[in-house]
C-alpha positions, 0 to 999 in steps of 0.5 A, a space after each residue: 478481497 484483493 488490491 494491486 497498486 503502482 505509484 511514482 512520485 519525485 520523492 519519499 514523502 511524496 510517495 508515502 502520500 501517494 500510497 495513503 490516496 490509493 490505499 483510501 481508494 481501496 477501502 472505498 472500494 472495498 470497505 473490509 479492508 478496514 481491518 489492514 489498512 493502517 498495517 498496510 500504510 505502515 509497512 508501506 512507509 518502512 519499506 520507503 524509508 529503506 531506500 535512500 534519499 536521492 533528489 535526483 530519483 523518482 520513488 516507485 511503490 508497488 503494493 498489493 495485498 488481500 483478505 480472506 473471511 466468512 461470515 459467522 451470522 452476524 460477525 466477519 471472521 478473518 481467516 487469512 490475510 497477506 500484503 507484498 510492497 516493494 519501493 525502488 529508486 528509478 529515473 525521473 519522468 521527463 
């Protein structure tokens, strides 16, 4: 199972927030990603923290990432796993 997300926001808490809503969405939709989400939050979070604070910047995130498993009667086994972000300063929205 996999997810593809961009966001924009005025600044690094607010797109940290943003991230958090559109990773919600995500388990939402695809409860199996309970197993990487607050992995995928946090690196999310470190790569925002990179950039520095610049008012006069809006915050750009893109984010993706996936899962791989089989069922073993019962039990999900996790065989594989990956997640990319990126977070870049960019002009303000008008």
């Amino acid at each position: 199972m996999s997810y593809s997300f961009t966001i924009r926001a005025a600044t690094k808490a607010a797109a940290k927030l943003a991230v958090a809503a559109k990773l919600a969405e995500v388990l939402a939709a695809q409860p199996t990603h309970a197993v990487d989400m607050s992995q995928a939050q946090a690196a999310a979070d470190s790569f925002i923290d990179v950039v520095v604070t610049d008012e006069s910047k809006d915050v750009a995130v893109a984010v993706s990432g996936w899962v791989s498993f089989r069922q073993d009667g019962e039990q999900v086994v996790y065989v594989g796993t990956g997640f990319g972000v990126s977070a870049n300063l960019v002009e303000k929205q008008v």
